[in-house]
C-alpha positions in Angstrom: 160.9 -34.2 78.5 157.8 -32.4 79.3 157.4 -29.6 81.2 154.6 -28.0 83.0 153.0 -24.6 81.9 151.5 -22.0 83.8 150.0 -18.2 83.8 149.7 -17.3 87.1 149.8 -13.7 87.8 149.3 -12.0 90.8 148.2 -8.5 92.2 150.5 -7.7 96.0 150.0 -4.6 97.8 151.5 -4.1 101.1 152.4 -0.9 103.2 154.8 0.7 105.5 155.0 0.4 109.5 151.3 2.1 110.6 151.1 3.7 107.2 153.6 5.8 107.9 155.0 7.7 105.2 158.4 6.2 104.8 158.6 5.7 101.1 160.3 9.2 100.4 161.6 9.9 96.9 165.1 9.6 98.0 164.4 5.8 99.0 161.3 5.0 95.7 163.7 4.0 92.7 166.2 1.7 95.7 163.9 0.2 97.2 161.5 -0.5 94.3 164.8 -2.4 92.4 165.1 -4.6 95.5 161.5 -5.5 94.9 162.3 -6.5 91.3 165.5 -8.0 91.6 164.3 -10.5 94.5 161.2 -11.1 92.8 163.9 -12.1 89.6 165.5 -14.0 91.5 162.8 -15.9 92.7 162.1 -17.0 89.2 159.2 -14.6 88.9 158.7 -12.0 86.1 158.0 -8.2 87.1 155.1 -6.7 85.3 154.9 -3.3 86.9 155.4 -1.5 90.6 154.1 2.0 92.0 153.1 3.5 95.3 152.8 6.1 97.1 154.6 7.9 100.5 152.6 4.5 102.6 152.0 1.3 100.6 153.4 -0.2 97.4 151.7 -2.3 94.8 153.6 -5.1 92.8 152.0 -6.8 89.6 154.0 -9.8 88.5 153.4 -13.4 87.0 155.0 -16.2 89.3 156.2 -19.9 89.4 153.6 -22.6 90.6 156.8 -23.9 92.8 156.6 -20.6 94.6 154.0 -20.1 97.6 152.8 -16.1 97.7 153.2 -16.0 101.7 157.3 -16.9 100.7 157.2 -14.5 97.9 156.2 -11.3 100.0 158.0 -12.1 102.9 161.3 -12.1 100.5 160.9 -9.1 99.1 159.3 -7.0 101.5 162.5 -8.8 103.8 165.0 -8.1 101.1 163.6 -4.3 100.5 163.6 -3.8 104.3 167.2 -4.6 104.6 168.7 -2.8 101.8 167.1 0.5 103.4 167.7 0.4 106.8 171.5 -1.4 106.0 172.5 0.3 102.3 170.0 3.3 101.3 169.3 5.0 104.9 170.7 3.2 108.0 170.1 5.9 110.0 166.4 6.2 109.3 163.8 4.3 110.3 161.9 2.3 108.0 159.4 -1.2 108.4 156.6 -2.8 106.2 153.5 -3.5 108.0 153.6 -7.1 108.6 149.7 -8.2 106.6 149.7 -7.9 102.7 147.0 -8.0 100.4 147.7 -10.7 97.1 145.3 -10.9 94.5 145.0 -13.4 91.5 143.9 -12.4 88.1 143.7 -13.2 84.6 146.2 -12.8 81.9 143.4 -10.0 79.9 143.3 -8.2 83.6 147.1 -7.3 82.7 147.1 -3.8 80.8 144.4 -2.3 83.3 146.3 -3.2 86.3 149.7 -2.3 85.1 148.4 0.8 84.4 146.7 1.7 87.9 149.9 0.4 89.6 152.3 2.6 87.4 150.0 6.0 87.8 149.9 5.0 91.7 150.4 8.6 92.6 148.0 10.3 89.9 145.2 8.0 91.2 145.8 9.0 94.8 145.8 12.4 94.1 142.6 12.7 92.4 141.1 10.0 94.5 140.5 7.9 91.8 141.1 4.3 93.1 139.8 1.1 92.8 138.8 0.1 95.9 139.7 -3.4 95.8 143.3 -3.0 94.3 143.8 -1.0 97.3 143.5 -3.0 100.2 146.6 -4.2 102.5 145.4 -6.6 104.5 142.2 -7.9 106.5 140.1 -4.8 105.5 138.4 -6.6 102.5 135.8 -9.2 104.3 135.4 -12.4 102.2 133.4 -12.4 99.1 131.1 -15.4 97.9 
């Protein structure tokens, strides 16, 4: 039997509750395994993950059967949980509810990973890419 094949890859960035900053080292390496280990389980593979203090960015390639609304909602759902129930119950922590998701090709990859893995070092120089950056409605639609 025949089976479909895809390459879909996609590019989500989301951040905390009013851009606080609630992603303190003490919370980074927990939460950022919830975000892979849902994402896993959801049959999608993990290509890299960094942030900083207010927003996280997760590169990953995904199943055609999954919808990227259903996606984010389970991880950012399954990440909130874990840290206000397991990793700090007694400290307040929620994602912003918008999301920015971004398609790209399979060459895009190595670039990406890399800005998403030296998060930190491109927000302390100031060196971003403007468009890998946004969270929600900020980026007005392109034609």
């Amino acid at each position: 039997m025949r089976r479909s094949y895809t390459q879909l890859y996609l590019h989500c960035v989301w951040a905390t509750w009013n851009r606080l900053p609630l992603i303190t080292p003490a919370i980074e390496g927990p939460v950022y395994a919830v975000i892979i280990g849902k994402a896993k389980e959801l049959g999608c593979v993990p290509l890299a993950i960094g942030g900083v203090e207010d927003h996280v960015h997760f590169l990953l390639r995904f199943p055609a059967t999954l919808t990227v609304a259903f996606l984010i909602q389970e991880v950012k759902g399954a990440s909130s949980h874990h840290i206000t129930n397991t990793t700090q119950p007694d400290v307040f922590f929620k994602w912003q509810g918008s999301y920015g998701a971004f398609t790209l090709q399979k060459d895009g990859i190595p670039a990406l990973q890399n800005y998403v893995q030296h998060q930190k070092t491109h927000h302390a120089t100031q060196n971003l890419v403007t468009q890998w950056e946004h969270t929600d409605s900020q980026l007005a639609v392109e034609d």
